[in-house]
C-alpha positions in Angstrom: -3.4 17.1 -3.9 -5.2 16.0 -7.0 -3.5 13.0 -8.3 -4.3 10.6 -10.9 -4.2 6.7 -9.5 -3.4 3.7 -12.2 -2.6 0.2 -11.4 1.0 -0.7 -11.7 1.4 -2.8 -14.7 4.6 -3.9 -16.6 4.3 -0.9 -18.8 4.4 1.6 -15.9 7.3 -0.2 -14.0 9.5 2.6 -14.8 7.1 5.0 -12.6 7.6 2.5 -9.6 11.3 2.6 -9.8 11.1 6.0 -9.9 8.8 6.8 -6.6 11.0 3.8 -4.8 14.1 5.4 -5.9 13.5 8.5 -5.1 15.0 10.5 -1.8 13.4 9.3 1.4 12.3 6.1 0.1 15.5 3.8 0.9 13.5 1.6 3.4 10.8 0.8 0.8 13.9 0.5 -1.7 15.5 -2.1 0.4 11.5 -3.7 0.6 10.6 -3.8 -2.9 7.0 -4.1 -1.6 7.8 -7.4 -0.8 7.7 -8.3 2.6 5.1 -9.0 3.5 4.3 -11.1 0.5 6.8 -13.4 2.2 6.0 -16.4 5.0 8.8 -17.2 7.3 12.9 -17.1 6.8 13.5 -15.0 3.4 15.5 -17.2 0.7 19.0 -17.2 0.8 20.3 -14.4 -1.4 22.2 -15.3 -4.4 26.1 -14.3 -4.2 27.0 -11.4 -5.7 23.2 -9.6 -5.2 21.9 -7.9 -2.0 18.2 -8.5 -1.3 17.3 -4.9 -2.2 18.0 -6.4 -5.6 16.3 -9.8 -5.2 12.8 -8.2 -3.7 12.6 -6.2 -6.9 13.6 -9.0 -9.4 10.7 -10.7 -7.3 8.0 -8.0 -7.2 8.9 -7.5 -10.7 8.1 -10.9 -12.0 4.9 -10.4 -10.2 4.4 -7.4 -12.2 5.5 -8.8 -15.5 2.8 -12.0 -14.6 -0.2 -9.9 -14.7 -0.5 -9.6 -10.6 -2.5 -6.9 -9.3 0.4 -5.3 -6.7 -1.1 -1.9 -6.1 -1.5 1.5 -7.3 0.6 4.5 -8.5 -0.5 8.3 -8.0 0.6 10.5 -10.6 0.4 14.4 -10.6 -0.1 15.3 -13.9 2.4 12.8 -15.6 5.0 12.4 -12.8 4.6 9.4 -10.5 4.6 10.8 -7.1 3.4 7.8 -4.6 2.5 4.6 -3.9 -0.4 2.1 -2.0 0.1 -1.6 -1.9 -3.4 -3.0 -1.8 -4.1 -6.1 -2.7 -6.6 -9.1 -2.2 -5.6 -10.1 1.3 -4.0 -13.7 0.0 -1.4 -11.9 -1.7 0.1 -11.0 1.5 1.1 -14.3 2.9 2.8 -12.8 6.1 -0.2 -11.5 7.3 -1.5 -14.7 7.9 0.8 -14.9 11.7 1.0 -11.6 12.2 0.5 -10.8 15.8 -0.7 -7.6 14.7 -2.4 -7.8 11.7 -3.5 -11.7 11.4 -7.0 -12.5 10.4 -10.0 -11.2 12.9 -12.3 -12.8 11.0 -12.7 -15.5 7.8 -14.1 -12.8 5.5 -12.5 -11.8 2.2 -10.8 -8.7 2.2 -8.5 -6.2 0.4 -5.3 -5.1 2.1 -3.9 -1.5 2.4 -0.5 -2.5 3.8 1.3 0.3 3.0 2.3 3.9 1.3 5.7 5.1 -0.2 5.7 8.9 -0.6 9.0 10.5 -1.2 10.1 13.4 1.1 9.3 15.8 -1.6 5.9 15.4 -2.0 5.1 14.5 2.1 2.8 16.7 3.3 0.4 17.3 0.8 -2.2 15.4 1.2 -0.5 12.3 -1.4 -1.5 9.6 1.2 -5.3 9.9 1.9 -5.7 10.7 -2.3 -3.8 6.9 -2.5 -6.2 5.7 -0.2 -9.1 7.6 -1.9 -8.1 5.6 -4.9 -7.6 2.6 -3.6 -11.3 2.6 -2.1 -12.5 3.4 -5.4 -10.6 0.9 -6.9 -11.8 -1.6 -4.8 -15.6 -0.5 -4.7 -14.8 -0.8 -8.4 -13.7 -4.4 -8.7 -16.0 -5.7 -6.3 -14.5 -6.0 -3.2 -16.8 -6.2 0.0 -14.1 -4.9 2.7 -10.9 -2.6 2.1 -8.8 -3.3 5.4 -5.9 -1.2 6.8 -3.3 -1.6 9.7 -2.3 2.1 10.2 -0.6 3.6 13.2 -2.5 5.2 15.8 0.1 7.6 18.2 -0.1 10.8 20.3 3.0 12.2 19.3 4.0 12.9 15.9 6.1 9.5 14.7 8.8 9.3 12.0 8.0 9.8 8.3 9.2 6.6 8.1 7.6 5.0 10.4 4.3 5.5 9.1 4.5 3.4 6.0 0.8 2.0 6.9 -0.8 5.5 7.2 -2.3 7.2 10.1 -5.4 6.0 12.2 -6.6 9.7 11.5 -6.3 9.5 7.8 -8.6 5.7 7.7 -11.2 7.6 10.5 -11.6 10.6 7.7 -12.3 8.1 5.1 -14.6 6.1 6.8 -12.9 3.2 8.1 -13.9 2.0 11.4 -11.9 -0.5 14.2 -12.4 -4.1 14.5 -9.7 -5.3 16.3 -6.4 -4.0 18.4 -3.6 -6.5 19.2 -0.9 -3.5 20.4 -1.6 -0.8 21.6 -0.9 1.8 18.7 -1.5 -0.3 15.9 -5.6 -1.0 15.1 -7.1 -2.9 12.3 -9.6 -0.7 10.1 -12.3 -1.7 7.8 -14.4 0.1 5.4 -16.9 -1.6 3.2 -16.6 0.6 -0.4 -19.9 -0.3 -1.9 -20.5 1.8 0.4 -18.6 4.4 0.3 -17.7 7.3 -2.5 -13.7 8.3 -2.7 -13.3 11.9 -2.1 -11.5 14.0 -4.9 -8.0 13.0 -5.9 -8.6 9.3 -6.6 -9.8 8.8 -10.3 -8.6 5.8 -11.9 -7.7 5.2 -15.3 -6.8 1.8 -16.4 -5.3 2.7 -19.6 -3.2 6.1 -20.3 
């Protein structure tokens, strides 16, 4: 699918709400793209709110301070996915993951996960995110684009595959560098030197 891939930015929060809200997507709804921004025990939640609605007063904020938090694909003008990649730092749960902690000390760019609703699955929505996000990246600078997808025989749950297939990464260049489990390898691709295929131009404005 050809999509168009922005940045999320307060003006575009509208399009997130409406890829998060849409059918299919209640895990990511419940998320709010924020766990694993999150180190240890979550807050306690306010009474009265359920922490559906305090992850997206929290990933909002972010938003509404200028964060870079990810990237929305659009086809045409309707928002129809999205990839949370991010400098690495901004994902401070990463940092004791058993699965996805540091192999190394070098900077990098996390992909740690996609949000497609069921209606657009299955057209090819994911890898043009992750095309944009390597251009994006390649873009701004960033010496190595990470992933953490899943790596299975058999065909696993739409939604258990919010970090993308291992077959999706291989077709965009991404190589292993590290396995903790057996079904879950760490991918890096270095997009200086690498060109996204079709399906991932980036407007920052528009």
């Amino acid at each position: 699918m050809k999509l168009t891939v922005r940045p999320l930015t307060p003006e575009r929060w509208a399009d997130w709400e409406a890829v998060f809200g849409a059918p299919g997507c209640s895990v990511a709804r419940g998320c709010a793209c924020m766990y694993y921004r999150l180190s240890g025990s979550p807050p306690a939640t306010p009474k009265g709110a359920t922490r559906a609605e305090v992850n997206r007063r929290s990933f909002k904020a972010l938003v509404d301070g200028g964060a870079f938090t990810g990237l929305i694909g659009y086809r045409g003008d309707e928002p129809v996915g999205w990839i949370s990649v991010a400098p690495r730092e901004q994902y401070a749960k990463l940092q004791r993951s058993p699965v996805m902690k540091p192999v190394d000390a070098q900077p990098v760019w996390s992909i740690v996960c996609f949000v497609v609703p069921s209606a657009y699955r299955g057209q090819g929505v994911a890898r043009a995110l992750l095309d944009g996000a390597i251009e994006h990246a390649r873009r701004r600078g960033a010496t190595l684009l990470e992933g953490y997808p899943v790596d299975r025989a058999a065909r696993s749950r739409d939604d258990g595959m919010w970090f993308g297939a291992k077959s999706m990464f291989d077709a965009a260049g991404f190589e292993e560098v590290a396995r903790r489990t057996p079904d879950r390898p760490v991918m890096r691709l270095r997009p200086a030197k690498s060109r996204a295929r079709g399906g991932g131009e980036e407007k920052e404005n528009g």
